[in-house]
N, C-alpha and C positions, 0 to 999 in steps of 0.2 A: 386177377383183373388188372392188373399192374400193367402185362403185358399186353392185354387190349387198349387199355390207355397208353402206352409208347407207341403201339402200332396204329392208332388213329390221329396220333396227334399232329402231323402233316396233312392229315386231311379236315381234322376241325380247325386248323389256326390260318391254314393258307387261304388267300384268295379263291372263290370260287374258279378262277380260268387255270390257275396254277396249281390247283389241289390233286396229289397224286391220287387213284385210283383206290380207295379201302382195301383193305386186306380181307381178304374174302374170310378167310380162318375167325376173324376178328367181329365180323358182320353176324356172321353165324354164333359165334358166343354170345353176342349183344340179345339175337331173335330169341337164344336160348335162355338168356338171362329173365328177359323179359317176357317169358313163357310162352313164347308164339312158334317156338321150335322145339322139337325133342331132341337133344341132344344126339342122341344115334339117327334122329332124321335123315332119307338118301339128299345127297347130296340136291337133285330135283327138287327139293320140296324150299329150297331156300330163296329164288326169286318170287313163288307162290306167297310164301309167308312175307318177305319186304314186301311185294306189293299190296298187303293186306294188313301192314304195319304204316306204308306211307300214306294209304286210303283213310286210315284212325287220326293220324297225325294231319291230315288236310293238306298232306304233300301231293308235287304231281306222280302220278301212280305210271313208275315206267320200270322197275322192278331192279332199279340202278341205285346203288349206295355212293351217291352224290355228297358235298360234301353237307348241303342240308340234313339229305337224309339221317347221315352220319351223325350230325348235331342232335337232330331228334333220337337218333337210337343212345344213343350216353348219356343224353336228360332222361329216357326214360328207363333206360338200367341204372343212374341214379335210382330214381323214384320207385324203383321196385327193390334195390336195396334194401331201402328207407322202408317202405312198406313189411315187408319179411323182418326188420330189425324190429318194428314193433310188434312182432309176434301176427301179423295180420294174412290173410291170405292175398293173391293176387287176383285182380279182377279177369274175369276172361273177357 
């Protein structure tokens, strides 16, 4: 997970206007972390699930890993970490 935290972190620290573009690789680990992707998911199925992750999160739903979005997705792969570390299951 090291390597999706190096690869978002120009897009969480920067300014919204100046934030480079997610790493799409990285977006898709986070969906997957956070149970909302299958890992061998086709590749289609990834704007479907952001937009179904930013609708949860009370983001606007345009199926773009902005730098919000971004922030929302790594607080809540945190949070599912944290959740799996104590032995718990993930909420669907």
């Amino acid at each position: 997970m090291q390597a999706v935290g190096a690869a978002l972190a120009g897009a969480v620290s920067a300014p919204e206007a100046a934030a480079p573009p997610a790493d799409p690789r990285a977006v898709r680990a986070l969906l997957a972390e956070i149970g909302l992707l299958h890992p061998r998911a086709p590749e289609s199925d990834v704007p479907l699930e952001l937009c179904r992750f930013q609708a949860r999160a009370g983001l606007t739903v345009d199926g773009i890993a902005g730098p919000r979005t971004v922030r929302a997705l790594v607080q809540a792969a945190r949070e599912a970490r944290h959740i799996r570390s104590l032995g718990l299951p993930l909420a669907a």
